[in-house]
RODREN-617036 format. One record per atom (N, C-alpha, C): residue in one letter; x, y, z. Coordinates in nm, 2 decimals, padded with zeros to 4 digits, always signed. Example, Ala and Ser with C-alpha at 12.3 -4.5 7.8 and 13.67 -1.06 7.14 Angstrom:
2
SITE rest      u      v      w
SITE    A +01.32 -00.57 +00.78
SITE    A +01.23 -00.45 +00.78
SITE    A +01.32 -00.33 +00.78
SITE    S +01.28 -00.22 +00.71
SITE    S +01.37 -00.11 +00.71
SITE    S +01.29 +00.00 +00.79
# end
This chain:
151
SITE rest      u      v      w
SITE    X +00.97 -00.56 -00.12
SITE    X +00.97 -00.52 +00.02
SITE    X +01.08 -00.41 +00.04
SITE    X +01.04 -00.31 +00.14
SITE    X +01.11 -00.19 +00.17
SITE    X +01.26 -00.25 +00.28
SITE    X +01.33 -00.18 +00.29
SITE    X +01.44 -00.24 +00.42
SITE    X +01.43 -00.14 +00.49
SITE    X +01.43 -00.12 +00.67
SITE    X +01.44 -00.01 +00.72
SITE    X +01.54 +00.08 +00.72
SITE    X +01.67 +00.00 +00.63
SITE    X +01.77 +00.07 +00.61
SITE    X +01.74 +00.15 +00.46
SITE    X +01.64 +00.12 +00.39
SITE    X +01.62 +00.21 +00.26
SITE    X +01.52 +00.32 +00.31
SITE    X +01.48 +00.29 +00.45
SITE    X +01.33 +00.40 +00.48
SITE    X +01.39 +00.46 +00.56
SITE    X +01.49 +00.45 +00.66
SITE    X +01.59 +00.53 +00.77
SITE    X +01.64 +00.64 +00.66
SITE    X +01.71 +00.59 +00.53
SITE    X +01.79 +00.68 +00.42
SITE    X +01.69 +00.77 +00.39
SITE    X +01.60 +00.74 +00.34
SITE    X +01.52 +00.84 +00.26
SITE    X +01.46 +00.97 +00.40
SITE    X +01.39 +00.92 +00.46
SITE    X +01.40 +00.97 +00.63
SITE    X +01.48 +01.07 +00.64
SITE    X +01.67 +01.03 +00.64
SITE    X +01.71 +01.12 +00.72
SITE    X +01.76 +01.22 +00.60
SITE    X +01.77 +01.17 +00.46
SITE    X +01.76 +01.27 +00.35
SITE    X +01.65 +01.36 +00.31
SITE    X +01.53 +01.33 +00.38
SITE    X +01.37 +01.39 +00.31
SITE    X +01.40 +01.55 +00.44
SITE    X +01.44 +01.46 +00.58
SITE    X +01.38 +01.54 +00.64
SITE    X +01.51 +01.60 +00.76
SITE    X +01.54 +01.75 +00.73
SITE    X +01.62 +01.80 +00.78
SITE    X +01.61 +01.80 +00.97
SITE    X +01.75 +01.80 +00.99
SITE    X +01.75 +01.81 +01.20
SITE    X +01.71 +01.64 +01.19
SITE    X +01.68 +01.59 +01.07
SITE    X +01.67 +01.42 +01.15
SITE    X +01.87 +01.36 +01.19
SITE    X +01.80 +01.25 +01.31
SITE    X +01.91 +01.18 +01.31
SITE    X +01.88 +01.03 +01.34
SITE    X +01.96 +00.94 +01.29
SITE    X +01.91 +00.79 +01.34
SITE    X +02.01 +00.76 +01.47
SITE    X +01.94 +00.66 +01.54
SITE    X +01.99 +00.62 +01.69
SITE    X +01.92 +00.52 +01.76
SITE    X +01.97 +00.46 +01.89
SITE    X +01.83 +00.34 +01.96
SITE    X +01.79 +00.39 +02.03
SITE    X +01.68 +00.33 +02.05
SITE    X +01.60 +00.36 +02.18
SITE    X +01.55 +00.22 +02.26
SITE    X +01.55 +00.15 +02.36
SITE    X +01.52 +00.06 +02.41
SITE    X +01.54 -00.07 +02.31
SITE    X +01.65 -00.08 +02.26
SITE    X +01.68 -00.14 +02.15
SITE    X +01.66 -00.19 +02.03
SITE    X +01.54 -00.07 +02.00
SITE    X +01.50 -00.01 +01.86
SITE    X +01.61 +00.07 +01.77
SITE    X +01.62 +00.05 +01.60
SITE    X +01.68 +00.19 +01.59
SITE    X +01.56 +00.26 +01.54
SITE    X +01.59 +00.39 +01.56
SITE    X +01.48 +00.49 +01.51
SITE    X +01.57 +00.63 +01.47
SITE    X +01.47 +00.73 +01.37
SITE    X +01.49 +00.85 +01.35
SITE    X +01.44 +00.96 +01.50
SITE    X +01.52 +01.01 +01.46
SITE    X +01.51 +01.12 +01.56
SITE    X +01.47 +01.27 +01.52
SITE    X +01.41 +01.36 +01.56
SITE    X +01.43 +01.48 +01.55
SITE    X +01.49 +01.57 +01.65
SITE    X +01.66 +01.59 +01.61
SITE    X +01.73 +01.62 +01.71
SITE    X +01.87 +01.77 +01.63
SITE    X +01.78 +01.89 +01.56
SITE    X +01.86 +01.92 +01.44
SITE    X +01.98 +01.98 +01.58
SITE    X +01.99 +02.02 +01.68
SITE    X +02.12 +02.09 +01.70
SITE    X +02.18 +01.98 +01.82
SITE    X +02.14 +01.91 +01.81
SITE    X +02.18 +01.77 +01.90
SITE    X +02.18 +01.82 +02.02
SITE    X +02.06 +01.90 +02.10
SITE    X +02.07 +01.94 +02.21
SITE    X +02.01 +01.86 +02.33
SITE    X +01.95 +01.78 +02.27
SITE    X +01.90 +01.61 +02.36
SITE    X +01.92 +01.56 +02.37
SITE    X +01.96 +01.45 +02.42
SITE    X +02.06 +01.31 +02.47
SITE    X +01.98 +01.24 +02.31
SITE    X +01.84 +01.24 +02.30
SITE    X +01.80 +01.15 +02.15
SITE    X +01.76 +01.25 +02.09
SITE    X +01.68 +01.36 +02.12
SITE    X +01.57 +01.41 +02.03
SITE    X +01.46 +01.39 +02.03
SITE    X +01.34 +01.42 +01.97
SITE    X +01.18 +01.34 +01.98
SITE    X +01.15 +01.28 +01.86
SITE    X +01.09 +01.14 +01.91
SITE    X +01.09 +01.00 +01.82
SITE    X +00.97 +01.07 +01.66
SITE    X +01.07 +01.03 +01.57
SITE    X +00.97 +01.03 +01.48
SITE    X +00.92 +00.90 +01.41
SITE    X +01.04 +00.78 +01.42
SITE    X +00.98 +00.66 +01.33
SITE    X +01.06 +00.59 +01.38
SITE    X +01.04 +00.41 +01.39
SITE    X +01.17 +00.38 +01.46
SITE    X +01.05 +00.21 +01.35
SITE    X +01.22 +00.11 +01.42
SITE    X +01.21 -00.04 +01.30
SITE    X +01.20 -00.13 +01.43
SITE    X +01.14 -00.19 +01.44
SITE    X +01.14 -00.30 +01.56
SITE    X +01.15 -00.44 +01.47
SITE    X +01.29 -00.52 +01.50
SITE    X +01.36 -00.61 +01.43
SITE    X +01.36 -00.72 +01.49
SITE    X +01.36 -00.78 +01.63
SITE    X +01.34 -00.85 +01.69
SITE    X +01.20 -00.89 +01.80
SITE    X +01.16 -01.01 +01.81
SITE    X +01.02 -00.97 +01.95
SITE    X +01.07 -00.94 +02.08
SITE    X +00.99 -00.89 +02.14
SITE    X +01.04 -00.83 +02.27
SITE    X +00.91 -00.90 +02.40
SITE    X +00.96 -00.90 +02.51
SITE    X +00.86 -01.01 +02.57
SITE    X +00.78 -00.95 +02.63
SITE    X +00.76 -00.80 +02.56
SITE    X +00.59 -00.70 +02.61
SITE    X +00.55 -00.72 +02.49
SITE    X +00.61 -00.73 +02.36
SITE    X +00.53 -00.72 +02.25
SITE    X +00.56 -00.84 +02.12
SITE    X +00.42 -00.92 +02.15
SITE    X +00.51 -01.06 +02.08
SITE    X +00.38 -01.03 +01.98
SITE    X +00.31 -00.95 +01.97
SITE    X +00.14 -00.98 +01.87
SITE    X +00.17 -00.96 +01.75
SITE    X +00.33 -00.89 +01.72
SITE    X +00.37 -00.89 +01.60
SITE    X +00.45 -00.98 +01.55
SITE    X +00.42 -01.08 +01.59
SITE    X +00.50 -01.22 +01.54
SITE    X +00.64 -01.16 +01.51
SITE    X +00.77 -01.13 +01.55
SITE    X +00.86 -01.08 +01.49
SITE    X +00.96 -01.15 +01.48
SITE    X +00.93 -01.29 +01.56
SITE    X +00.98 -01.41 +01.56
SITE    X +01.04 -01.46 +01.41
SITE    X +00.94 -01.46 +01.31
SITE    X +00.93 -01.54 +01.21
SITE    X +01.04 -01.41 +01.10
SITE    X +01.11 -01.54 +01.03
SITE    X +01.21 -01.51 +00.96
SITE    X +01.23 -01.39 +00.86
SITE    X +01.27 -01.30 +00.90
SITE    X +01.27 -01.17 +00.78
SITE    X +01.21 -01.05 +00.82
SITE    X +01.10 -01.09 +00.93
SITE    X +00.98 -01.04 +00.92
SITE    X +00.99 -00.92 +01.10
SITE    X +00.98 -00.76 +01.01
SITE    X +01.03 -00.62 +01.11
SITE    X +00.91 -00.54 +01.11
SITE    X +00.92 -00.45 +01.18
SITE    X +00.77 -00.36 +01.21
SITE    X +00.83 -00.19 +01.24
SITE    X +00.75 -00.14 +01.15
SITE    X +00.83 +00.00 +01.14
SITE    X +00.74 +00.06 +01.22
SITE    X +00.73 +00.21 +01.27
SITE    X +00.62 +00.24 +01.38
SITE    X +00.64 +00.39 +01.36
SITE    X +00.53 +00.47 +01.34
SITE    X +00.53 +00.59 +01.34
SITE    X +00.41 +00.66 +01.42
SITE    X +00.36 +00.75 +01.46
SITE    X +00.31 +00.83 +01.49
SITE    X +00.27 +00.89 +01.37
SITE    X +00.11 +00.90 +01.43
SITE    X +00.05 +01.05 +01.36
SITE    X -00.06 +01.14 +01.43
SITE    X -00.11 +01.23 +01.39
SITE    X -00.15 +01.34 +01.48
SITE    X -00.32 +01.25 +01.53
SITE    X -00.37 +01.29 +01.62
SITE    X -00.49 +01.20 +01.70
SITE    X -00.64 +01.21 +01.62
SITE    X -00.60 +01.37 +01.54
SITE    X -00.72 +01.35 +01.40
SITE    X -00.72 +01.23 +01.27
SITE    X -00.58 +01.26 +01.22
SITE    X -00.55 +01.16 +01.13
SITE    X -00.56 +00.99 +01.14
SITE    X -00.52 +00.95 +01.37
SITE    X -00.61 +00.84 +01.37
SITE    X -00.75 +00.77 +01.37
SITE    X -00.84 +00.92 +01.42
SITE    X -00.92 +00.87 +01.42
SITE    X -01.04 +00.88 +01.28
SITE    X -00.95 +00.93 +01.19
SITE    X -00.99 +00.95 +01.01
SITE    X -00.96 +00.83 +00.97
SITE    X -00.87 +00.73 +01.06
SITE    X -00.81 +00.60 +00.97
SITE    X -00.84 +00.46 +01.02
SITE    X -00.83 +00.52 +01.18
SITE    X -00.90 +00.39 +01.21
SITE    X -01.03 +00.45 +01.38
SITE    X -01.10 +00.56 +01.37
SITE    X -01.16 +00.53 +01.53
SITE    X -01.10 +00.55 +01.62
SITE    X -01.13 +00.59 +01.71
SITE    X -01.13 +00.65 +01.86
SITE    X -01.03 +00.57 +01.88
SITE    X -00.95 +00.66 +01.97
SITE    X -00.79 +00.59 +02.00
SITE    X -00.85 +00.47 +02.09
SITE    X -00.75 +00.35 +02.11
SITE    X -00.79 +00.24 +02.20
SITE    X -00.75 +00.31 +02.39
SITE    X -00.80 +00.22 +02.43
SITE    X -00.74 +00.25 +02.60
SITE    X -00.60 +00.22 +02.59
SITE    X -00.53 +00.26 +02.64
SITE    X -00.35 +00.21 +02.72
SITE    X -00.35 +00.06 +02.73
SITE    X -00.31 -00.05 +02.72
SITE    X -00.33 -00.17 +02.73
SITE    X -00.23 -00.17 +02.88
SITE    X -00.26 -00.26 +02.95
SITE    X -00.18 -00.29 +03.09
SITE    X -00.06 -00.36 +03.03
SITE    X +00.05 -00.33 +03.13
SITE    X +00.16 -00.42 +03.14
SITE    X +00.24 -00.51 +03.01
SITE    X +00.25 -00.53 +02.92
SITE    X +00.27 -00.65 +02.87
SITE    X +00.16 -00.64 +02.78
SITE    X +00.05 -00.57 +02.76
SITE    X -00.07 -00.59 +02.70
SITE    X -00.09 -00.55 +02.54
SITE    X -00.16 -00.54 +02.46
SITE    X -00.16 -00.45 +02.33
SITE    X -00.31 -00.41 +02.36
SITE    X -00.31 -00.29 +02.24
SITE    X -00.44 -00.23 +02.25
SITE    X -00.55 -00.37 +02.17
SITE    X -00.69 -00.35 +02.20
SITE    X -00.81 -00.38 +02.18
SITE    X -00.87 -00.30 +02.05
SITE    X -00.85 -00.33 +01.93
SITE    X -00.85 -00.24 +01.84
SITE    X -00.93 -00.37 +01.68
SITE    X -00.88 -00.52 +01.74
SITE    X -00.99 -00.60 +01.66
SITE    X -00.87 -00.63 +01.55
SITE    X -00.73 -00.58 +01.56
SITE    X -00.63 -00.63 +01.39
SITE    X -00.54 -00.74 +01.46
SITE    X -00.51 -00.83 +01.32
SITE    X -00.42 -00.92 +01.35
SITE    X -00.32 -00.84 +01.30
SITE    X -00.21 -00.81 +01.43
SITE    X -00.12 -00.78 +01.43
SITE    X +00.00 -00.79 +01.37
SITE    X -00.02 -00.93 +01.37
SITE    X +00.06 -00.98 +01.24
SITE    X +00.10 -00.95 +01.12
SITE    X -00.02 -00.92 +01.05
SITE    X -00.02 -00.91 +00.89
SITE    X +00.06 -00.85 +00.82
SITE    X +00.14 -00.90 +00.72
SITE    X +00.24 -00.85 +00.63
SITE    X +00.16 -00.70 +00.55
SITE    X +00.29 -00.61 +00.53
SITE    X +00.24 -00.48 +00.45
SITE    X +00.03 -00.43 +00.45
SITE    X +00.03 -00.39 +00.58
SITE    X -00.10 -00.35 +00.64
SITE    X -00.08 -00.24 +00.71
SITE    X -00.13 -00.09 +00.69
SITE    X -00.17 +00.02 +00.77
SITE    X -00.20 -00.02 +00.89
SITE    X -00.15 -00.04 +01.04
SITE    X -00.28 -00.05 +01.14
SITE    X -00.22 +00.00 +01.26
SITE    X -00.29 +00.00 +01.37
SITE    X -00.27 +00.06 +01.49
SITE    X -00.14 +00.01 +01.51
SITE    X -00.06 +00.06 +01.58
SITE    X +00.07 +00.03 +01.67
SITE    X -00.02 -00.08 +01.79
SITE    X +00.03 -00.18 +01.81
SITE    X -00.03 -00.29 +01.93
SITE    X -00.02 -00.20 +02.04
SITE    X +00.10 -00.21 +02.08
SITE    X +00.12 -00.11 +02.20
SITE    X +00.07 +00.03 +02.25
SITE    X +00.13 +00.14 +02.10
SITE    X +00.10 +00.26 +02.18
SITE    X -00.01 +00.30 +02.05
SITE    X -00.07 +00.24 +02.04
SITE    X -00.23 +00.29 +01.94
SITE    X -00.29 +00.39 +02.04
SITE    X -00.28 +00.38 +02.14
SITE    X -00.34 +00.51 +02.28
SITE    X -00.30 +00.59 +02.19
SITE    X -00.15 +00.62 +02.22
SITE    X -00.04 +00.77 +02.18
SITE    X -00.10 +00.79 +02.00
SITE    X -00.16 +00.73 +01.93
SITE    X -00.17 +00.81 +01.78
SITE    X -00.07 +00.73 +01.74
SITE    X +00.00 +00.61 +01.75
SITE    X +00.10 +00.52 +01.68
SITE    X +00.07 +00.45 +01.54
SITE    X +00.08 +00.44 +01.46
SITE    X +00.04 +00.33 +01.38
SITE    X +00.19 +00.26 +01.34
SITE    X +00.17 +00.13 +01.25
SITE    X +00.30 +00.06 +01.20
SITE    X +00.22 -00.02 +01.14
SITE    X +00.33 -00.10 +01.03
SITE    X +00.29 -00.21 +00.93
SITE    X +00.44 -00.25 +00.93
SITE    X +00.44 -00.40 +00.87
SITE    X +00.51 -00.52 +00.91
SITE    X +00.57 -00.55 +00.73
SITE    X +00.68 -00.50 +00.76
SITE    X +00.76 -00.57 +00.58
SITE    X +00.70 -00.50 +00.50
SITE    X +00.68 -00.35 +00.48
SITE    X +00.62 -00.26 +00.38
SITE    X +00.68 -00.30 +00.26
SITE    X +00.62 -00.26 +00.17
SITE    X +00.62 -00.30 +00.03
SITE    X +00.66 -00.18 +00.00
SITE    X +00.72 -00.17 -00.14
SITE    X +00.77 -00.01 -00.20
SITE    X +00.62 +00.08 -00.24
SITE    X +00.53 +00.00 -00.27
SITE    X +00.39 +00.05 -00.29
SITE    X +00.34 +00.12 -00.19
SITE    X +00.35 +00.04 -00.06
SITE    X +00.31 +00.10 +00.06
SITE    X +00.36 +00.21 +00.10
SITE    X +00.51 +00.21 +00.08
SITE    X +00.60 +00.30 +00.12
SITE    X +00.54 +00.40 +00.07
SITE    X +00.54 +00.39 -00.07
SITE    X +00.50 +00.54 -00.15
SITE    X +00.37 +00.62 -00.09
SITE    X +00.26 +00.55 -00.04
SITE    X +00.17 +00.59 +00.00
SITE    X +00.12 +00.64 +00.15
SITE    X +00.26 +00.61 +00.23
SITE    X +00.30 +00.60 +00.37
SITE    X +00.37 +00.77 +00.37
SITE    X +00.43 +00.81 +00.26
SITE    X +00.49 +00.95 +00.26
SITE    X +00.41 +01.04 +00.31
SITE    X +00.30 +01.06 +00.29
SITE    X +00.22 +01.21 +00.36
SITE    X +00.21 +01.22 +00.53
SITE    X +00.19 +01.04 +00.58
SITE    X +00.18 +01.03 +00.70
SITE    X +00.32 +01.01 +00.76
SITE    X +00.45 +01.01 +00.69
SITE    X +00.56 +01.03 +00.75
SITE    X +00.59 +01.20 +00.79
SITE    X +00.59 +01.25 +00.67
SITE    X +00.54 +01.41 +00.69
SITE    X +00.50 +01.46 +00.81
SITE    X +00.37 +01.38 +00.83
SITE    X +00.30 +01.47 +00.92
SITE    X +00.38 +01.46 +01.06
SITE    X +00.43 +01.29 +01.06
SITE    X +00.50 +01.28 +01.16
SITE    X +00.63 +01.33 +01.24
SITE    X +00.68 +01.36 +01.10
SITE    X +00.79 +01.47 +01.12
SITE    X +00.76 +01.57 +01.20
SITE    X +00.62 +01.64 +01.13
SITE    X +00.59 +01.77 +01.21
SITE    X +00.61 +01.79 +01.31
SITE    X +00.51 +01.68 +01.38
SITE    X +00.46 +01.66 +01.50
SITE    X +00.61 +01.65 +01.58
SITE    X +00.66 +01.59 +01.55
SITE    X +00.86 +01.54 +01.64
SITE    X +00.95 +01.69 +01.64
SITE    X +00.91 +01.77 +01.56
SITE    X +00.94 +01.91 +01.57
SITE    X +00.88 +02.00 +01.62
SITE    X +00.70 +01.98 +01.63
SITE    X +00.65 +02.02 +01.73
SITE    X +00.71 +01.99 +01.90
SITE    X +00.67 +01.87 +01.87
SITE    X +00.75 +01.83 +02.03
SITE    X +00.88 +01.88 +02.09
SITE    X +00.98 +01.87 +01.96
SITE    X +01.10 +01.90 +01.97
SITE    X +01.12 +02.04 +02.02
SITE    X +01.05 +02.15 +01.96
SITE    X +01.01 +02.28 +02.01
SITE    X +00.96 +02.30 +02.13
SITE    X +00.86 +02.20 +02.21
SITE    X +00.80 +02.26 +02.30
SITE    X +00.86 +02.23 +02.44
SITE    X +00.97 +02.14 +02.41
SITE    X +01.10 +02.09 +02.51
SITE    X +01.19 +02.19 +02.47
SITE    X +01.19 +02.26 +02.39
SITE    X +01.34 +02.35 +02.37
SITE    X +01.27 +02.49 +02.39
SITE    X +01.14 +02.48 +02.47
SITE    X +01.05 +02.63 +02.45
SITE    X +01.07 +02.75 +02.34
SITE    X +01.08 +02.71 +02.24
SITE    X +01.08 +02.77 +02.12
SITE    X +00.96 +02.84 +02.07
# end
């Protein structure tokens, strides 16, 4: 199994202007190269604890973290189908995965709307195979990052 502190490293080593930091008491990478944002725009972030909007990831149970990335709205619907609706309040998307499941590609519960995906305790196998879609996600956080800095 991967540690989010071996996938933050490689992260803020692979990909330049990154920085790590929290967000709603996540840590996550950032794309923030001249630190002109209070965070920067989210590229990947580790959710290590449950939180009482999002318990479908069992995060309860001992060991067990949920890494969460973004990817572009083609690449989700190449991987998994038409983005889900917004889920209400406290809700996750309607998308048919147990949320749960150890080292599994799948929608982000919550923000599967936004193009989110995550898997739970990646394996190094996973990891390796997870690189192109970190990539992309980078882009995309430098896209964003540019279009706040009207670049």
């Amino acid at each position: 199994m991967m540690t989010a502190e071996a996938i933050f490293q490689y992260m803020l080593e692979t990909y330049s202007g990154t920085i790590q930091n929290t967000n709603w008491g996540e840590r996550g990478i950032f794309y923030n190269p001249e630190l002109l944002l209070k965070k920067g725009t989210y590229l990947l972030s580790a959710k290590e604890k449950q939180g009482k909007s999002d318990s479908s990831s069992k995060l309860d149970r001992e060991g067990v973290w949920r890494l969460n990335f973004g990817v572009s709205k083609p690449t989700y619907q190449q991987m998994f189908g038409e983005l889900p609706a917004k889920p209400g309040a406290g809700g996750v998307v309607d998308t048919g995965h147990d949320f749960s499941r150890l080292d599994v590609v799948m929608p982000h519960p919550v923000y599967a709307w936004g193009a989110w995906l995550c898997i739970l305790n990646p394996s190094e196998d996973s990891f390796d195979k997870l690189k192109p879609l970190f990539k992309e996600s980078y882009e995309l956080a430098v896209e964003r990052y540019n279009k706040r800095m009207k670049k």
